[in-house]
TORLUM-441012 format. One line per field, with one value per residue: residue number from 1; residue in one letter; x, y, z of N, C-alpha, C in turn. Coordinates in steps of 0.2 Angstrom, whole numbers, plus 5000, padded with zeros to 4 digits. Layout:
// TORLUM-441012
n <- c(NUM:...)
res <- c(a:...)
neast <- c(X:...)
nnorth <- c(Y:...)
nup <- c(Z:...)
caeast <- c(X:...)
canorth <- c(Y:...)
caup <- c(Z:...)
ceast <- c(X:...)
cnorth <- c(Y:...)
cup <- c(Z:...)
// end
This chain:
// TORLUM-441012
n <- c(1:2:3:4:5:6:7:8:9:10:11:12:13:14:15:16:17:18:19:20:21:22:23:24:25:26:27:28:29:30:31:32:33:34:35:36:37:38:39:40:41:42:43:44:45:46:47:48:49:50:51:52:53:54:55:56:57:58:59:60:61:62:63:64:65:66:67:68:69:70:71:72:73:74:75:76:77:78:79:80:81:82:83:84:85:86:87:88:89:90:91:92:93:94:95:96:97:98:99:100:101:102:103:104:105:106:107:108:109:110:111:112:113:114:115:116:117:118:119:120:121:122:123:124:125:126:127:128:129:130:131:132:133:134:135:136:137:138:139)
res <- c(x:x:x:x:x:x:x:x:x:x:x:x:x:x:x:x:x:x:x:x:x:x:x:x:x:x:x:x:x:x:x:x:x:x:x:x:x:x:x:x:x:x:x:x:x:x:x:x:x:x:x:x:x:x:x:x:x:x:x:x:x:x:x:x:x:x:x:x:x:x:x:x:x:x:x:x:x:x:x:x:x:x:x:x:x:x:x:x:x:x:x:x:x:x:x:x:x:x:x:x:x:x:x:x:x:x:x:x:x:x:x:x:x:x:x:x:x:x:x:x:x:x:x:x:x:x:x:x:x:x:x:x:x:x:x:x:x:x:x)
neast <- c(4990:4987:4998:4997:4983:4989:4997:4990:4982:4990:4997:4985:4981:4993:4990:4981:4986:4996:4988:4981:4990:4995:4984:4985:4997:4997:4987:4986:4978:4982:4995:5012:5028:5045:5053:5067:5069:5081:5081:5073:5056:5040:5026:5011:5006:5013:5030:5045:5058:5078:5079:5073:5056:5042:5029:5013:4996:4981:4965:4950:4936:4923:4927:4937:4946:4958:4969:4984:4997:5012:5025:5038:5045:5034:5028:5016:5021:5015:5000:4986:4973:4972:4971:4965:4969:4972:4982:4988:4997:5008:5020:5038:5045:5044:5040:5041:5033:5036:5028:5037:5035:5036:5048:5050:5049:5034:5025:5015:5013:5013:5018:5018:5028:5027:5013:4999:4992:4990:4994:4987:4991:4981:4981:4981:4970:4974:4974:4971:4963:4953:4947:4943:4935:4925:4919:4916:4905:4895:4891)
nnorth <- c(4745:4750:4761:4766:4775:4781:4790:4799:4806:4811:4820:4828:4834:4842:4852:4857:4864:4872:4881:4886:4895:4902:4911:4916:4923:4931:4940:4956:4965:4969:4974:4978:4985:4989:5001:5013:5029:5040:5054:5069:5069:5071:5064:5056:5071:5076:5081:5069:5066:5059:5041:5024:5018:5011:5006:5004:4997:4996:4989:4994:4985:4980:4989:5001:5009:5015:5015:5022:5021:5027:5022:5026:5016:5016:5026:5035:5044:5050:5047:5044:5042:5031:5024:5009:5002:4995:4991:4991:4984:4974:4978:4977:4978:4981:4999:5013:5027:5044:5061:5074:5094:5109:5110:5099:5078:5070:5057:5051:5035:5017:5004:4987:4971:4964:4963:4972:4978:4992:5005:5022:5038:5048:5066:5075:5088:5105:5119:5130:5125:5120:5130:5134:5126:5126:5138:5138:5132:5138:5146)
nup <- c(4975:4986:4988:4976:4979:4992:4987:4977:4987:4994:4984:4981:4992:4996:4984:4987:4999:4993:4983:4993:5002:4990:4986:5000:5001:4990:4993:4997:5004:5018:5026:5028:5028:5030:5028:5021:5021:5011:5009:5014:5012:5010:5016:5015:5020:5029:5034:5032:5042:5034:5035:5046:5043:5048:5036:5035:5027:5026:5019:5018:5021:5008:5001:4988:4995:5007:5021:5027:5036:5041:5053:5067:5076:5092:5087:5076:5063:5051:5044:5033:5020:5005:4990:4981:4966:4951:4939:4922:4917:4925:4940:4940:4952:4969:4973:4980:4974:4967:4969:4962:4969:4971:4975:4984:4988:4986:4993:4983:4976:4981:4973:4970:4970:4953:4951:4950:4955:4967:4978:4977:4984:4993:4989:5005:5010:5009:5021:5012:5003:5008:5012:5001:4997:5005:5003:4987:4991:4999:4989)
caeast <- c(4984:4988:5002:4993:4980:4991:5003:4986:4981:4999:4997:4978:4983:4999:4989:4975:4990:5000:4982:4979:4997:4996:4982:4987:5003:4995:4983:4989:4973:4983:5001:5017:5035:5052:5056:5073:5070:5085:5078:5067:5050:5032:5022:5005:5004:5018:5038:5048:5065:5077:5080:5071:5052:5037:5024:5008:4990:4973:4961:4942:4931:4919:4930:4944:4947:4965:4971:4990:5001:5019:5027:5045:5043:5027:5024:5014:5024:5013:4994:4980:4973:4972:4965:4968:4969:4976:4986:4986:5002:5009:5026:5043:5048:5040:5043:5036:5034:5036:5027:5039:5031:5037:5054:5048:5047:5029:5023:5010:5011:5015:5017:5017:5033:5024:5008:4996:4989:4996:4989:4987:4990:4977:4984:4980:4968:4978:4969:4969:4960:4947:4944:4939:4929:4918:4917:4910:4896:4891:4888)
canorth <- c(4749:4756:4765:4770:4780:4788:4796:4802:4807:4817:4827:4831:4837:4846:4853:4863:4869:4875:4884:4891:4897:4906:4916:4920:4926:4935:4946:4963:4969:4973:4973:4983:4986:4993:5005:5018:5036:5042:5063:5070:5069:5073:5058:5057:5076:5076:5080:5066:5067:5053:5036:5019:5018:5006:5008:5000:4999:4994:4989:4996:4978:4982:4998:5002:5014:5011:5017:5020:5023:5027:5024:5025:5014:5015:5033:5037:5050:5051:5044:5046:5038:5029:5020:5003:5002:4990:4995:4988:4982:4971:4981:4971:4979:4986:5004:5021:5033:5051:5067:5083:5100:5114:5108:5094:5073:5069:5051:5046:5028:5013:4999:4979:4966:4958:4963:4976:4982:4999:5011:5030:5042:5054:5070:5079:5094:5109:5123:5135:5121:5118:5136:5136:5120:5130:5145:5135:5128:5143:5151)
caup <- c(4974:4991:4987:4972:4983:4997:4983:4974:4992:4996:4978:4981:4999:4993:4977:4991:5003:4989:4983:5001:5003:4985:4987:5005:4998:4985:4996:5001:5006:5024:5025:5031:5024:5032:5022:5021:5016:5012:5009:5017:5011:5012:5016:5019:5022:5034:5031:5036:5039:5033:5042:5043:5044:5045:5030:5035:5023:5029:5014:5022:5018:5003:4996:4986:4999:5011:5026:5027:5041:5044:5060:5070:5082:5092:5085:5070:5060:5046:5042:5027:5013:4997:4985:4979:4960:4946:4933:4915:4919:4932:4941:4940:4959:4975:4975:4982:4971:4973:4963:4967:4969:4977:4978:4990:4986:4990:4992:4978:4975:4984:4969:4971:4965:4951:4952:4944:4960:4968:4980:4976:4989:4991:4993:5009:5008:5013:5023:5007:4997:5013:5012:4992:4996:5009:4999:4985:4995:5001:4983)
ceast <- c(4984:4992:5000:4988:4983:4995:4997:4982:4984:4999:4990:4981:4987:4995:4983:4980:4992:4996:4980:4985:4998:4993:4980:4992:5001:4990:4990:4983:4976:4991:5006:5027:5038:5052:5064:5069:5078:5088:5072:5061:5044:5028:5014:5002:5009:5025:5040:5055:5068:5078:5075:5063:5047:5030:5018:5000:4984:4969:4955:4937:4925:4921:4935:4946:4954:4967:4979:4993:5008:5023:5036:5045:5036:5024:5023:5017:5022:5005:4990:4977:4972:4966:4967:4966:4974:4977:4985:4990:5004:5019:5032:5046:5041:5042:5035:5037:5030:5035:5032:5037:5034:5045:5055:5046:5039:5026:5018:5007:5012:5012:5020:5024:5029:5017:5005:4993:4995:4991:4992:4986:4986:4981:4980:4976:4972:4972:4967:4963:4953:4943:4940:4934:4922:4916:4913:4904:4891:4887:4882)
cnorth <- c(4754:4760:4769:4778:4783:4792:4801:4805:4814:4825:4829:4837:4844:4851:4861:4864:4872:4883:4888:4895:4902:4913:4920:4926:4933:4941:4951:4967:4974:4971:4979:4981:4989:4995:5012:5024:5040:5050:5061:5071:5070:5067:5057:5063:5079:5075:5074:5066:5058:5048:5030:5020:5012:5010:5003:5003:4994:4994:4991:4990:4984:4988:4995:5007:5011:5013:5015:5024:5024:5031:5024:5022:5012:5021:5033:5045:5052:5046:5048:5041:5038:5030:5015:5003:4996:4995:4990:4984:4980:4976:4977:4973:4981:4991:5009:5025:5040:5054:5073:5088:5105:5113:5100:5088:5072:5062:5052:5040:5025:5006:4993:4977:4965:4957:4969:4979:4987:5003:5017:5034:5046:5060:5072:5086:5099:5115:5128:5130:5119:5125:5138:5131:5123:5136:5143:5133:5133:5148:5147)
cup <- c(4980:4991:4983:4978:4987:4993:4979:4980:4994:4991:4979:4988:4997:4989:4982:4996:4999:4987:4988:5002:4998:4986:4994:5003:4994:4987:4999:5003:5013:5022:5027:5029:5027:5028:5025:5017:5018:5012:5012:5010:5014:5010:5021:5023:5029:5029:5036:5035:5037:5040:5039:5047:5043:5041:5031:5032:5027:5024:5020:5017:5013:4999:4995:4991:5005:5017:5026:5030:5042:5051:5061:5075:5086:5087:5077:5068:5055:5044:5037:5027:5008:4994:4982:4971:4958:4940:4927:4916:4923:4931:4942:4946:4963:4974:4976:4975:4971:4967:4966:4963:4971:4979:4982:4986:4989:4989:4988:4977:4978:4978:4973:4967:4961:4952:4949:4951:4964:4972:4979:4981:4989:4994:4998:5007:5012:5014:5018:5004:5003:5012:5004:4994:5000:5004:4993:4985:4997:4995:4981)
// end
């Protein structure tokens, strides 16, 4: 009977770390990814040339709202934000993905392996587009 209970013990144990570990795993609220660009791009409102970079997000507690950073070392070479969104669909990879405009790749997405979550870049206001925003307001 002893045996009995330390093996039904062992799997209860096992059954709530494996559970803690899951949806450890499973958050990406914050998180950071190596990444290779191997063209220059425009990320987060900034051209980067290529090479290897750090991609780090920040979820803002109580919002879908994100902070995301790209550095080279200690240096921030590129910062914004998102927005955390789910898709209908869960993504069979990680990948960036990129809108081109102007000739130029521009970061847009940051999708998940195997999951349906994905942040959306916000694009950058450019000074033309600050200067319609005030103009409006003033009418």
């Amino acid at each position: 009977m002893n045996a009995i209970k330390r093996v039904l013990a062992v799997v209860v144990t096992l059954t709530f770390t494996l559970v803690a570990l899951a949806g450890q795993a499973g958050s990406r609220n914050d998180g950071t990814r190596r990444i290779e660009l191997r063209e220059s791009a425009v990320m987060l409102g900034s051209t980067v040339q290529p090479g290897w970079y750090t991609l780090a997000w920040t979820r803002e507690p109580g919002s879908e709202e994100v902070r995301v950073a790209l550095t080279s070392g200690r240096k921030v070479v590129a910062s914004g934000k998102g927005l955390w969104v789910q898709s209908e669909r869960s993504w069979p990879f990680e990948a960036l993905v990129y809108h081109t405009e102007r000739g130029v790749d521009e970061l847009a997405e940051i999708r998940f392996s195997k999951s349906t979550d994905s942040i959306l870049i916000e694009a950058p206001m450019t000074r033309a587009d600050a200067g319609r925003g005030s103009d409006t307001e003033k009418q």
